[in-house]
C-alpha positions as a Markdown table, in Angstrom:
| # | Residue | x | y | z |
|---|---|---|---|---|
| 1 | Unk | -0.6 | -41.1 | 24.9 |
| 2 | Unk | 2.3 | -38.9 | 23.5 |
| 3 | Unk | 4.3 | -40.6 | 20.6 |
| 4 | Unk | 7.9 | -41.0 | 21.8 |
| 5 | Unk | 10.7 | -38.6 | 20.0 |
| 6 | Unk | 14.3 | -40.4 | 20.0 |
| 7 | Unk | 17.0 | -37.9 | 19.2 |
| 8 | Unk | 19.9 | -39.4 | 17.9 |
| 9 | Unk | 23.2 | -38.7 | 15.7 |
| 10 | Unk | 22.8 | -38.0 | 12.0 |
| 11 | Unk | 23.5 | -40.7 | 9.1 |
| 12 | Unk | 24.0 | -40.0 | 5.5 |
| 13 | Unk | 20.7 | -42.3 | 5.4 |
| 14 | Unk | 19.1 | -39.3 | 6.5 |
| 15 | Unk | 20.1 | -36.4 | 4.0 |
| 16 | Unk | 17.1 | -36.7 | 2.1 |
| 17 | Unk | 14.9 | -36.0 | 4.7 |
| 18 | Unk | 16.9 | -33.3 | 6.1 |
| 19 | Unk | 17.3 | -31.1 | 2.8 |
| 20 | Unk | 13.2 | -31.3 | 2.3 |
| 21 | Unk | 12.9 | -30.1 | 6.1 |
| 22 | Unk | 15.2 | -27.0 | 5.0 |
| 23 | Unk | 14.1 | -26.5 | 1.8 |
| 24 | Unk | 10.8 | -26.2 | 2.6 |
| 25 | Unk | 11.6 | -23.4 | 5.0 |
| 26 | Unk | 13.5 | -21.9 | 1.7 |
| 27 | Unk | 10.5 | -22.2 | -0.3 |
| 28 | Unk | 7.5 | -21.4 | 2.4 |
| 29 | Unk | 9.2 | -19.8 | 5.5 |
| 30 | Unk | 11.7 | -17.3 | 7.0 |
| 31 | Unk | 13.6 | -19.1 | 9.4 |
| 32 | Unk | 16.4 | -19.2 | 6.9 |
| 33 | Unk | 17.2 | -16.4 | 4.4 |
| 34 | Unk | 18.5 | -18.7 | 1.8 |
| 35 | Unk | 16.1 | -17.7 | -1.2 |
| 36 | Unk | 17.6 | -20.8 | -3.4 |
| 37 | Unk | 16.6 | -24.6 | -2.7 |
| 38 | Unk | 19.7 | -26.4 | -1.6 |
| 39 | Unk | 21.0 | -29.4 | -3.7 |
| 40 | Unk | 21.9 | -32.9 | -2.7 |
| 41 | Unk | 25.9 | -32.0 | -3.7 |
| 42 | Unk | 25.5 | -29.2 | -1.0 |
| 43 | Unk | 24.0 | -30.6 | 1.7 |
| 44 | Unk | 26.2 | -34.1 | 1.4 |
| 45 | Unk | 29.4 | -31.0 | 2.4 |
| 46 | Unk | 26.6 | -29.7 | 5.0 |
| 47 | Unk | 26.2 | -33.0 | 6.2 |
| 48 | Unk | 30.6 | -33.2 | 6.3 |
| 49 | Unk | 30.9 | -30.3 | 8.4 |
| 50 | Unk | 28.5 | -31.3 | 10.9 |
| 51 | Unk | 30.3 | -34.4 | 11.0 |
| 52 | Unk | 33.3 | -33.2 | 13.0 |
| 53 | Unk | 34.2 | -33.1 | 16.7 |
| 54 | Unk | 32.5 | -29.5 | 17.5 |
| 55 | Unk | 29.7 | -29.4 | 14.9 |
| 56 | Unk | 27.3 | -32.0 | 15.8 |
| 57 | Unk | 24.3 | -32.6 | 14.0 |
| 58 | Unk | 21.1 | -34.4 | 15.5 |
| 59 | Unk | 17.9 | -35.4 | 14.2 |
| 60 | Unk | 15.0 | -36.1 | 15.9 |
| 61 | Unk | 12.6 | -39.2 | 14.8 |
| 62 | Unk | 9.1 | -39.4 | 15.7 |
| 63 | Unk | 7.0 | -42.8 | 14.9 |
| 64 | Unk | 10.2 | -43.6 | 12.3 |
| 65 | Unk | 10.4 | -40.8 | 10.6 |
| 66 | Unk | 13.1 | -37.8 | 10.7 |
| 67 | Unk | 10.8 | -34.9 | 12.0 |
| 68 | Unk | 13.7 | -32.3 | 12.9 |
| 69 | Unk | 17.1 | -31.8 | 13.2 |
| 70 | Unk | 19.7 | -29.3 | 14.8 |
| 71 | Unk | 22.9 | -28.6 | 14.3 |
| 72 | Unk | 26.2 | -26.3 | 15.7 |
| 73 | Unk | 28.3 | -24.7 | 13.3 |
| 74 | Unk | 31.5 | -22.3 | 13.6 |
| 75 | Unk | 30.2 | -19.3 | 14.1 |
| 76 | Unk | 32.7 | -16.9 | 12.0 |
| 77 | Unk | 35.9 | -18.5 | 10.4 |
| 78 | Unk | 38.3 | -16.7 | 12.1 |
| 79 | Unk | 40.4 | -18.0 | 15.1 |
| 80 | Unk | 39.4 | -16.3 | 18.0 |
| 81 | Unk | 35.9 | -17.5 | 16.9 |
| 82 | Unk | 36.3 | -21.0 | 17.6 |
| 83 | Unk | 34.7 | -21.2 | 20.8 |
| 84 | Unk | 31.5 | -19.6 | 19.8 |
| 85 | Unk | 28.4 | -21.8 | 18.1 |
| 86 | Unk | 25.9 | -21.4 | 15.8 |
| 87 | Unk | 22.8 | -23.6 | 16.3 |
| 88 | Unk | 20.2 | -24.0 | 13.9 |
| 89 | Unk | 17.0 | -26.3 | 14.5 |
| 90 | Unk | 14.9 | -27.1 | 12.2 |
| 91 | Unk | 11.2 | -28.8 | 12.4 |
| 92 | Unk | 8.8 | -30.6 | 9.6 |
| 93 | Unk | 6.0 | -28.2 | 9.3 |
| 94 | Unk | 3.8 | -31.4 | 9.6 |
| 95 | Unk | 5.3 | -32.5 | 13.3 |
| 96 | Unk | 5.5 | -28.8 | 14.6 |
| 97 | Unk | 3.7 | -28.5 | 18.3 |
| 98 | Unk | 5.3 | -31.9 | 19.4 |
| 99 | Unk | 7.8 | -31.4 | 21.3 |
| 100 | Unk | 10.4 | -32.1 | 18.4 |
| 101 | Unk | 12.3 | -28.3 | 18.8 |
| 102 | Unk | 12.5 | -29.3 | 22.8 |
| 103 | Unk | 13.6 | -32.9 | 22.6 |
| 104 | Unk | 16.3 | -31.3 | 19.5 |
| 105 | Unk | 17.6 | -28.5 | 22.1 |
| 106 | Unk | 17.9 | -30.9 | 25.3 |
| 107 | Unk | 20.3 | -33.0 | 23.1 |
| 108 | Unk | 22.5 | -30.2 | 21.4 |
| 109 | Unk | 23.2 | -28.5 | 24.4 |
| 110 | Unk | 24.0 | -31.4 | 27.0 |
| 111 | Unk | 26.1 | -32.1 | 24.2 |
| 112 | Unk | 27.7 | -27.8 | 24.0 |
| 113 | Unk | 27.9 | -27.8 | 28.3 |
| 114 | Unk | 29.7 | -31.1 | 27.8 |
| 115 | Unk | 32.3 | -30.2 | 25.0 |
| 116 | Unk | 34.8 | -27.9 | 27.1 |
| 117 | Unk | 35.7 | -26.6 | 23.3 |
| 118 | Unk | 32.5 | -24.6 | 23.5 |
| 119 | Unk | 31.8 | -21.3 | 25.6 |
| 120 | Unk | 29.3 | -19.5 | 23.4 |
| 121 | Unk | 25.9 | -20.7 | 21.7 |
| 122 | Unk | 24.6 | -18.2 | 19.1 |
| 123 | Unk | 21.2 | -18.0 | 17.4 |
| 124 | Unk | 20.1 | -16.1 | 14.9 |
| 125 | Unk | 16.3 | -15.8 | 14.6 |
| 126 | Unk | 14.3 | -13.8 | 11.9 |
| 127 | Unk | 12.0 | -11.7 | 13.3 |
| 128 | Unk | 8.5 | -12.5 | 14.3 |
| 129 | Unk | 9.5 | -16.5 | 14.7 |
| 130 | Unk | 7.8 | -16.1 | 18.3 |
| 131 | Unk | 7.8 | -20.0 | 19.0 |
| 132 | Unk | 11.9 | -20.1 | 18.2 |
| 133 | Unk | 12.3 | -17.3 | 20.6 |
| 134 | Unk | 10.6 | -18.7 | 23.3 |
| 135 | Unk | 11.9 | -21.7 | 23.0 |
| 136 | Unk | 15.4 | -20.2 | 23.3 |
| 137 | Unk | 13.9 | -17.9 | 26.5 |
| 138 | Unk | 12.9 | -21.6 | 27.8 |
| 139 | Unk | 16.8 | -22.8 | 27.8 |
| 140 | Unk | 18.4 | -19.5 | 29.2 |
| 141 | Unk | 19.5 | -17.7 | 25.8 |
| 142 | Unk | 19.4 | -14.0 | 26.2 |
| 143 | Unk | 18.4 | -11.4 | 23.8 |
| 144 | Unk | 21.4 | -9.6 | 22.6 |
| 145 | Unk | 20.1 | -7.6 | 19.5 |
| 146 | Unk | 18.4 | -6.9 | 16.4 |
| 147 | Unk | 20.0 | -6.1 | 12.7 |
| 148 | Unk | 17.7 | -4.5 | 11.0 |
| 149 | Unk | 16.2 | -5.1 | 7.4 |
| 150 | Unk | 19.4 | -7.7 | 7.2 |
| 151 | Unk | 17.4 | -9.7 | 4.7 |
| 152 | Unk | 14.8 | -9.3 | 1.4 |
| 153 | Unk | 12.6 | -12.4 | 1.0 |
| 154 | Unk | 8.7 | -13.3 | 0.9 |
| 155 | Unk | 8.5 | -9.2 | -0.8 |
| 156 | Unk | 9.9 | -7.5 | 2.2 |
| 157 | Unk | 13.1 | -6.7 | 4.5 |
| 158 | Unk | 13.0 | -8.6 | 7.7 |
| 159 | Unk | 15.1 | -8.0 | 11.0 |
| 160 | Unk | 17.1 | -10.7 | 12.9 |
| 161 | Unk | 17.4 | -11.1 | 16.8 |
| 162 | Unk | 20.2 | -12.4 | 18.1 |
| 163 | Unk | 20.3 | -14.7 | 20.9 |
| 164 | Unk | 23.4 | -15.9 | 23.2 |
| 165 | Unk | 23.9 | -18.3 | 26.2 |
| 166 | Unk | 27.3 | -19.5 | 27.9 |
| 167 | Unk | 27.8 | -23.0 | 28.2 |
């Protein structure tokens, strides 16, 4: 029998948890291009941003534990912007292949097609992350292109694709 996922709000309760899922990916993985760990003080004003009206943030729990979260965040700071999204999901390496990521993007977008606030989901994935990609090919996003060598880390330049889908 498949262990139940329950995708729910974020609490400050969770911060810990959530800043070892993303440092990990600082320290092993690609998924993020930050190349230094992020500190408690910086993820507690993470944690504040996602805590407004347009920038949720959701975690997913599986048998108790926080096993993934995603988020939306303003896309670029100016005005005209402010309809567009950023999400961002983010799995514990040891609950990847559980359905985490799909229960996580179920969630955050009922909640974007629900927010009238929101037009435009964005994702940025580093190149080569095949399961994000088809993940975001699973819920509709289309390819809308690649930036080249944007990023040094792991001793070499990697590419990002971009991926959008209206809400």
């Amino acid at each position: 029998m498949k262990d139940i996922i329950h995708v729910r709000k974020a609490k400050k309760e969770d911060l810990q948890e959530l800043l070892a899922i993303y440092n990990y990916e600082v320290d092993h993985g690609v998924a993020t291009l930050d190349l230094n760990r992020k500190t408690m003080e910086e993820w507690q004003q993470w944690f504040q941003v996602h805590s407004g009206e347009h920038h949720p943030l959701f975690v997913a729990e599986l048998k108790g534990k926080v096993a993934g979260y995603a988020s939306l965040s303003s896309y670029r700071e100016k005005e005209a912007y402010q309809s567009t999204v950023e999400l961002s999901v983010y799995v514990d390496a040891a609950c990847r292949g559980q359905g985490i990521a799909t229960a996580l993007m179920d969630q955050i977008l009922l909640f974007a097609r629900k927010d009238p606030a929101i037009h435009l989901v964005v994702s940025v994935i580093t190149s080569g992350n095949e399961s994000s990609v088809h993940l975001h090919e699973k819920y509709g996003f289309r390819f809308c292109g690649v930036i080249h060598e944007v990023g040094w880390k792991m001793g070499r330049y990697l590419d990002i694709e971009n991926y959008e889908l209206v809400v």
